[in-house]
N, C-alpha and C positions, 0 to 999 in steps of 0.2 A: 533517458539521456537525450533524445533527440526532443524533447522541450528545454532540456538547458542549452543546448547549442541553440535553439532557437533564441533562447533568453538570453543568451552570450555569457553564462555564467560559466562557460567551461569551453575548452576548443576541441577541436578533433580528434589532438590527441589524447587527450584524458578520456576520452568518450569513446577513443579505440580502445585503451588500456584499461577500461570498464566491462567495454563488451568482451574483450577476451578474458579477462578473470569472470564473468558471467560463464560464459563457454565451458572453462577450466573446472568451476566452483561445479557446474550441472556433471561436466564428464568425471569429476573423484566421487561425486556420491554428496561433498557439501552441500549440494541444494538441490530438494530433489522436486519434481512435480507430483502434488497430490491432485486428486481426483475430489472434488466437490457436489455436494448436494444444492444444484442452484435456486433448486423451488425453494429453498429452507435460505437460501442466501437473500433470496428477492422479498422472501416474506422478514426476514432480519433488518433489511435495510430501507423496508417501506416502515418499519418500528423507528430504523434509528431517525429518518425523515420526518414523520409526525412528530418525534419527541426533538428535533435537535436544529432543523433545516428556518422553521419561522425568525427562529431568534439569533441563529449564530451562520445564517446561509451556506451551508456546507452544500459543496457541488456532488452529484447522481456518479459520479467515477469515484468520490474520496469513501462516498458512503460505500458505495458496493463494493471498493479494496476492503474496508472495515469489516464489513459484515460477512463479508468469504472469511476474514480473518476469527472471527466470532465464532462462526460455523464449525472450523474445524479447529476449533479449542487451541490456536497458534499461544504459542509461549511470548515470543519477542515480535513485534510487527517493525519491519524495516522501511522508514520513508526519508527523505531529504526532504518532505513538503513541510514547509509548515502550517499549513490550516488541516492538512490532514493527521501530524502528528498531532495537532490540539481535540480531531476528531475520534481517533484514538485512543487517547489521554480519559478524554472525558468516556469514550467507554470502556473503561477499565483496563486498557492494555499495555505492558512495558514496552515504551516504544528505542530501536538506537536507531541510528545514532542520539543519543539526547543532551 
């Protein structure tokens, strides 16, 4: 959220009314925090980099969301990015919003 205010795609208050349904979504149990294997994440996303970063320059933050995502076998990956949902995409994940 605070890269879209920066970008101006969004104002304060959408960005309040994000972070609180954020808040809301973690305190019902909607979203919860898993615990990751980072060595496995680091060795995931130096793969996806060899294979993806020469040709399509995907930035060291979209890969390492991806490959946390990889790691622990995530069903849906959620981004509003679009070079990351194409990162994504390409490695096999159903991304939404899409």
């Amino acid at each position: 959220m605070q890269h879209r205010l920066y970008r101006k795609t969004i104002n304060q208050i959408q960005a309040n009314k994000a972070f609180i349904q954020w808040e809301t979504d973690l305190a019902s149990g909607t979203v919860i925090i898993i615990p990751t294997d980072w060595p496995q994440v680091f060795q995931e996303a130096r793969r996806i980099a060899k294979l993806r970063t020469m040709m399509e320059g995907y930035r060291s933050m979209d890969i390492l969301h991806v490959a946390a995502a990889l790691v622990m076998e995530a069903t849906v990956f959620l981004t509003f990015d679009e070079r990351q949902t194409g990162l994504a995409k390409a490695e096999g994940l159903k991304v939404k919003p899409a």
